[in-house]
C-alpha positions, 0 to 999 in steps of 0.5 A: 316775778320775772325780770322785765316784770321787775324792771317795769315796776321799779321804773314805775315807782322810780320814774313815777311815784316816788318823784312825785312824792319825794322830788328827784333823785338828785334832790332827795339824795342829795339831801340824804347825804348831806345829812348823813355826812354830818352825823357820820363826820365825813363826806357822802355823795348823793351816788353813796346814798344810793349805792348804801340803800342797794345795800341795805336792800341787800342785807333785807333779800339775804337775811329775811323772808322773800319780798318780791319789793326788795328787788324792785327797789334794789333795781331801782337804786342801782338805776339811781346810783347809774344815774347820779354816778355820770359826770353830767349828773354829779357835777363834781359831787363826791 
């Protein structure tokens, strides 16, 4: 799988299917956050969330097999934290 492939599909799950499914970024991680903040005591920002999943997708690429879905998704994390992370986007969340 080459870069622009990649790129492609996690627009595709990023832009497409997964908001289909679980709402828009800023909502669903949002949601994440607030969740996780509670049970670790301290505040998470929804761009935490997704800088957090990055690295687990990290973690996933370094210490298994090959998956070709880990790098999709780990591009289409940083493109959700890219997004969640602007001034216009966050809204003084942090």
């Amino acid at each position: 799988m080459n870069r622009e492939a990649t790129l492609k599909e996690a627009h595709k799950i990023v832009c497409e299917g997964r908001e289909a499914d679980y709402g828009s970024p800023e909502q669903n991680f949002a949601v994440i956050a607030r969740l996780w903040s509670d049970y670790v005591g301290y505040p998470i920002s929804p761009t935490d969330v997704a800088v957090m999943m990055a690295l687990l997708k990290i973690a996933r690429i370094r210490n298994g097999k090959f998956k070709e879905d880990n790098f999709i998704d780990l591009a289409g994390y940083a493109a959700c934290a890219a997004e969640l992370a602007t001034p216009e986007t966050t809204m003084g969340v942090r």
